[in-house]
N, C-alpha and C positions, 0 to 999 in steps of 0.2 A: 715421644722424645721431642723436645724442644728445640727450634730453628738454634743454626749459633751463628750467633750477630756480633756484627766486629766493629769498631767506632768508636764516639765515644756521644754524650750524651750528658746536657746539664738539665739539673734535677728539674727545673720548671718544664724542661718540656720532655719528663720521663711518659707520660701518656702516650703520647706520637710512640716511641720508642716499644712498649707496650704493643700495641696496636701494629706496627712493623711486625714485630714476631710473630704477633698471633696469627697474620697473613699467613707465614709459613707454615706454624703449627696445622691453618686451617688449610693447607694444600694448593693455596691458592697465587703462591709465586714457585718459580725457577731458582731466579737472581734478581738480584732488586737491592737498589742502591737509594738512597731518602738523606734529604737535607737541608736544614733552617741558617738562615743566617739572623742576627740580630744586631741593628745596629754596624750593620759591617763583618762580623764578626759570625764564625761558624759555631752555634750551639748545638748542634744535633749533625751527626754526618757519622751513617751507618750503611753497611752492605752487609748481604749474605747470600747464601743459595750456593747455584751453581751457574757457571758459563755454560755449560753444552747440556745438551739434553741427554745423554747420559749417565749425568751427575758422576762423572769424573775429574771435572776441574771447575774448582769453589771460585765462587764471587771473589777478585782483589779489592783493597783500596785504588788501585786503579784501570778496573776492568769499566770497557766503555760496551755500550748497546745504541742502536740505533731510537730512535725519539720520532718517527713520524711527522706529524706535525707540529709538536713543539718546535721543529728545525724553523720554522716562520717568524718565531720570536729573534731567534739569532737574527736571522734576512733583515728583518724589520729594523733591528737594531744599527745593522751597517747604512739602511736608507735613514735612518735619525741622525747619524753623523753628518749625511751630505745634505741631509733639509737643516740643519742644527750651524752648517758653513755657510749657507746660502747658496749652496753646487746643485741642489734640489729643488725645485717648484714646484708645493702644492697643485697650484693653479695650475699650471704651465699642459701643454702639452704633449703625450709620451711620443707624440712624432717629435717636439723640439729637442729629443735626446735620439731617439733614434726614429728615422725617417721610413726606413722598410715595413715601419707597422703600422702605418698609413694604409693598407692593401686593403681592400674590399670594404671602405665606408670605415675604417677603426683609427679616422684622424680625429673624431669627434671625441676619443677617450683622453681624460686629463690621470695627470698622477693621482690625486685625492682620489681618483675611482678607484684605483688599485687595492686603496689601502680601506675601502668601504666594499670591498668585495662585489662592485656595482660595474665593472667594466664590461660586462657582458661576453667575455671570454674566459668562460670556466675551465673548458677540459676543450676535445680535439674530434670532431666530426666531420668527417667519419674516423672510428680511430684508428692508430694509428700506433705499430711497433714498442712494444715498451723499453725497446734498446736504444732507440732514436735519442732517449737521453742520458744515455753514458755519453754523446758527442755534442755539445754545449750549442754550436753552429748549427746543428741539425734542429735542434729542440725549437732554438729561437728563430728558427726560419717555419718553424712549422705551427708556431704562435702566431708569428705576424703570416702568416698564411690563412688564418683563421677568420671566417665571418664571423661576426658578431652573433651573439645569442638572442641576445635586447640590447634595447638602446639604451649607451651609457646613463648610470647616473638616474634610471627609471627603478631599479630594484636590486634590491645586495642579495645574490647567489654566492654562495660560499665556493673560491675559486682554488679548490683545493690540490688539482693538479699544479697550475699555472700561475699560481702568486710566486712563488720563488723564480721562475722566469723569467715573470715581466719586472718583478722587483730584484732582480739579480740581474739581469741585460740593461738595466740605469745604474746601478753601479757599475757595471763596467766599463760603459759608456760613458760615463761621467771620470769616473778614476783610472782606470786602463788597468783595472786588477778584477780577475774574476772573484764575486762572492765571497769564496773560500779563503782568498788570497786577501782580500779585503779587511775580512772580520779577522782574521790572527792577527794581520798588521796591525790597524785599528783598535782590537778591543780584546781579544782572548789573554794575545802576550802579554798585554800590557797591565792587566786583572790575573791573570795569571787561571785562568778559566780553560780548562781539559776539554775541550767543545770543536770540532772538525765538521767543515762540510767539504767532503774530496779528503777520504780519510789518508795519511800518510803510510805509504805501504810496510812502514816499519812498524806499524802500531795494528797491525793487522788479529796476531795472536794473542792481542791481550782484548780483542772482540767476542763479545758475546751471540751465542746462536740464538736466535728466533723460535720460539715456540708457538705458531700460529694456529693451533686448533681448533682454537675458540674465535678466530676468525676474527672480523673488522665489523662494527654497526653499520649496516647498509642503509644508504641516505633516504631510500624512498624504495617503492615497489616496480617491479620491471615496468619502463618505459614511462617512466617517472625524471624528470629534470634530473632527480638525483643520484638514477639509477644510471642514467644518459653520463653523467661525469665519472663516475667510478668504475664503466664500464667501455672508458673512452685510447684505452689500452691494451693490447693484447697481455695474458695474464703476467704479472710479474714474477719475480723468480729472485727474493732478495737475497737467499744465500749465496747467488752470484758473485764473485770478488768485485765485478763492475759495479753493481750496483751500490759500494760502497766506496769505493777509489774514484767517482766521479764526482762532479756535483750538481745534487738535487737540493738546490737550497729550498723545495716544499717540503722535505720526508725524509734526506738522508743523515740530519745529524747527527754524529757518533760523537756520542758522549756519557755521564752519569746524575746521578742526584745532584751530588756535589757543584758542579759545574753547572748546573740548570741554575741551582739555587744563586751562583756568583753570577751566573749574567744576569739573572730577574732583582739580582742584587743594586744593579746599577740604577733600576727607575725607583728602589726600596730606598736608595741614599741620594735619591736627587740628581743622579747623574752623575754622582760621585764615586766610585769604588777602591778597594786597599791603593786608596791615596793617589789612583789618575781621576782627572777628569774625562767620562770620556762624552756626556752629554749636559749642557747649559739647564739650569731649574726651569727655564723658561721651554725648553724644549721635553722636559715633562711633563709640563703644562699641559702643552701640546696633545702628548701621546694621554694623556689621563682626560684629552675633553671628548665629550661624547659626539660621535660625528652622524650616525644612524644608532634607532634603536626600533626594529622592527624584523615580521618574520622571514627566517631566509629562505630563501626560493629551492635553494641545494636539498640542505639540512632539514627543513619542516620545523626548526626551533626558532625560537626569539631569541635573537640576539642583538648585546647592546655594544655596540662597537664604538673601540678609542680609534687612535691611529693604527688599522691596522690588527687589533688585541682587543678581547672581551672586556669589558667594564662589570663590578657591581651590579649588581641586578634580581629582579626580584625570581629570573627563573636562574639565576646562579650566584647566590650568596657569598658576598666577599667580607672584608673585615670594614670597607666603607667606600665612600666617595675617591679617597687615593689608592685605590685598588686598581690591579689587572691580571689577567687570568690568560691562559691557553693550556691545552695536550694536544697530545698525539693520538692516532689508530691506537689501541689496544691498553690503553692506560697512562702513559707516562704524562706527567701535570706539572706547570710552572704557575707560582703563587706572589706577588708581592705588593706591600703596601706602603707607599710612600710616607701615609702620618705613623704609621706607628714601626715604619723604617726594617720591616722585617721580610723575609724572602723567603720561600721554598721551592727546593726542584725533587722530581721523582721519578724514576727513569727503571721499567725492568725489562726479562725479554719474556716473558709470559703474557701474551695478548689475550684481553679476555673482549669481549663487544660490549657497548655500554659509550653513553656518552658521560652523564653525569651521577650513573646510579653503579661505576665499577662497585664490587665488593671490598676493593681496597682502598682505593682513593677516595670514595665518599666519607665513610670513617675520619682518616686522614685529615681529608680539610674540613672536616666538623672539629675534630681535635685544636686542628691550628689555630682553627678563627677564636673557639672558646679560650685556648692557653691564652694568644696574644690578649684576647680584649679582656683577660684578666691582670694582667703582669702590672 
């Protein structure tokens, strides 16, 4: 019996749309929400399945799932508004924003580290409660508590706890709005983009449960730099209501396809989205030049890094030079290409492991790249 998929779908990019269901057919989603934009404009914006693991209540048009690490694209995006004002400095100092993270030798780290994953403050040693960050104060006190790993700016470890932290404690510092508070002001309302970090407790029941089986790719083998960060936590427990009513601007974005696809939509139109501005072309620029491209200390993979986002590259094939890429734990993928202006976001709650070989999403973005660079 055939998935039933709800949306709608223009014919050039009925392939994706194909390929969406057959995930289903093949057993291999829950829920799962997929979506193109083109030129600004939604061509492809499909959900199905179910929200609980039950399979008692169906995927909506506006059922949200948490995103793991695609939440860092959103982060990333609020620190481009205040580098994009000049409230930001690359160069500068993360003590000239805040001073308490100075502690134990970590005044030598500049912004640019942060966003080259080279700060040498990945995860929390020894670790350390994983409730510590439902309380924003605690989290950031126990960052700048941290010695250093290495010395900044010597090598890009994938800081996959602690980028939404340190990149979220400068925007606040800077704007006097937390992250969450940030990015709705700044860019969600204003794009009209379904995307929360510190979900609203009103939007609680139309969240999707986590189907974690299939578990998370582990970075590396015990006692391994990478094993060292993702085990830098006592275990987490995401079905927790905290751990979605907080915010984790590394891991807790709740949101969908849809919404992935309108914020990756912004660096696809130059900065421009459904008619704000919310970043300068020149500040694309920016986020699309390569800043490091080498292997990461975390991860064990090569990666070519913009501001902060994956670049084109020969171990992750985009549609070109104006390309940028990130996911999350367990599958969900943000896709866009500035020359040929088009976006994708993919967002379910079926976690499978797998960096770039999921069974769904490699498909997926093989489809994408071929549709667009034929259109």
């Amino acid at each position: 019996m055939s998935a039933e998929i709800h949306g709608h779908c223009e014919p050039e990019f009925q392939r994706m749309a194909d390929l969406f269901a057959h995930n289903f057919d093949e057993g291999l989603e829950l829920g799962a929400s997929l979506a193109v934009t083109l030129e600004g404009e939604l061509v492809l914006d499909l959900w199905g399945g179910y929200q609980d693991l039950e399979r008692t209540r169906p995927w909506q048009e506006d059922t949200l799932t948490i995103v793991f690490s695609s939440t860092k694209f959103a982060t990333s995006l609020c620190a481009y508004v205040l580098i994009d004002q000049g409230k930001l400095d690359l160069d500068a100092r993360v003590t000239d924003y805040w001073p308490e993270f100075a502690a134990k030798g970590k005044d030598k780290v500049r912004v640019k580290h942060l966003f080259t994953h080279s700060a040498g403050v990945p995860a929390f040693d020894p670790p350390i409660p994983f409730a510590t960050q439902y309380d924003w104060q605690a989290i950031t006190a126990a960052v700048a508590d941290q010695d250093l790993w290495w010395e900044p700016g010597t090598q890009s470890g994938y800081h996959a706890i602690t980028y939404g932290v340190l990149v979220g404690e400068l925007v606040r510092r800077i704007s006097g709005r937390t992250l969450g508070q940030f990015l709705k002001a700044e860019i969600t309302s204003k794009i009209g983009a379904d995307f929360q970090i510190g979900l609203d407790p009103a939007d609680v029941l139309r969240c999707a449960a986590i189907d974690s089986d299939d578990g998370v790719t582990p970075y590396g083998e015990p006692g391994t730099l990478g094993a060292r960060v993702q085990e830098c936590f006592t275990p987490p427990e995401w079905e927790v209501p905290a751990c979605v009513l907080c915010e984790m601007p590394s891991s807790n974005g709740m949101c969908n396809g849809r919404s992935l696809a309108q914020l990756s939509g912004i660096v696809a139109m130059n900065g421009e989205f459904n008619g704000q501005r919310i970043l300068s072309p020149e500040m694309i620029d920016l986020v699309l030049t390569e800043t490091v491209y080498t292997r990461d200390a975390v991860v064990g993979e090569s990666i070519r890094w913009g501001l902060g986002l994956g670049l084109h590259s020969a171990e992750f094939e985009c549609l070109g030079e104006g390309s940028m890429h990130w996911g999350g734990a367990g599958g969900s993928m943000i896709l866009a290409d500035r020359d040929y202006r088009v976006s994708m976001g993919y967002a379910m709650n079926r976690m499978i492991s797998g960096f770039s070989d999921d069974p769904r999403t490699a498909p997926l973005h093989r489809a994408f790249n071929e549709i667009v660079r034929a259109l």
